[in-house]
N, C-alpha and C positions, 0 to 999 in steps of 0.2 A: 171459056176454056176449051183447047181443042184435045182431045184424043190422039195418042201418034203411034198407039199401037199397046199389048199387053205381054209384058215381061216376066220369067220368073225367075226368085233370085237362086246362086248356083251355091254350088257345097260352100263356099266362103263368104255367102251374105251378099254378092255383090252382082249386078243389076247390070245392063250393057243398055247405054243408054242409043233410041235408034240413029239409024245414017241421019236422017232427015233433020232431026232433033238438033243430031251435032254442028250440020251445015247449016240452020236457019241459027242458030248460034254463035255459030263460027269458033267453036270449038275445038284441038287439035289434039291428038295425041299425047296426053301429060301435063296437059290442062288442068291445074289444080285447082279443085272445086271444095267449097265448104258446104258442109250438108249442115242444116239448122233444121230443129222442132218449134214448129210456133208453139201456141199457148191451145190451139183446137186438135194438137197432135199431128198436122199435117208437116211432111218431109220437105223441105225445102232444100233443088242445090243452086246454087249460084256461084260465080268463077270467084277464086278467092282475088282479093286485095292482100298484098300481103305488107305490114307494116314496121317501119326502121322501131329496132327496138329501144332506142336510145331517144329520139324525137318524137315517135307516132305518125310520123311523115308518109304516108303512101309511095311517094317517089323513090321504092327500093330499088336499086344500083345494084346491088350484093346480096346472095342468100346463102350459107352453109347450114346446113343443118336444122333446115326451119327456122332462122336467127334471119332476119332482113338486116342491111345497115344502105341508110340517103349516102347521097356523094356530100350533103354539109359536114354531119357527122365522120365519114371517112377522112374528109378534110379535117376537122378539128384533131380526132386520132394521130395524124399524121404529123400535125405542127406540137402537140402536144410532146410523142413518140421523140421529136427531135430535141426538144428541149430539154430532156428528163436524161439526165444524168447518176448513173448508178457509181461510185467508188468500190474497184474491186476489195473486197477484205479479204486478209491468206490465213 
């Protein structure tokens, strides 16, 4: 394990990870990251994967609102969407 410097966190908890860190990572600005606790307590982050909420598919195409959707899924939606027939009632 190497060393890349020591941080401390600021009035909102949150830790400024260094330049170095970022670039041997290739990390960028808005890079969403999952922070995990192992089972020994130690802070793990790693860049998240984010998954089609509909398949579990990692190949997300789509994200609003923390919701991922595949381009399968978006395709099923979409043939689904055209076939579905509502009768207006007055």
């Amino acid at each position: 394990m190497r060393a890349v410097g020591i941080r401390k966190l600021d009035g909102l908890g949150r830790i400024v990870l260094p330049k170095e860190l970022r670039s041997i990572l290739g990390l960028i600005e808005g890079t969403p990251m999952d922070v995990l606790l192992d089972d020994d307590g130690n802070v793990i982050l790693r860049e998240s994967t984010c998954h089609c909420i509909l398949c579990g598919s990692n190949k997300t195409i789509w994200t609003e609102n923390g919701k991922s959707l595949c381009s399968a899924c978006i395709e099923k939606i979409s043939r689904r969407k055209e076939s579905f027939h509502v009768d207006k009632i007055d």
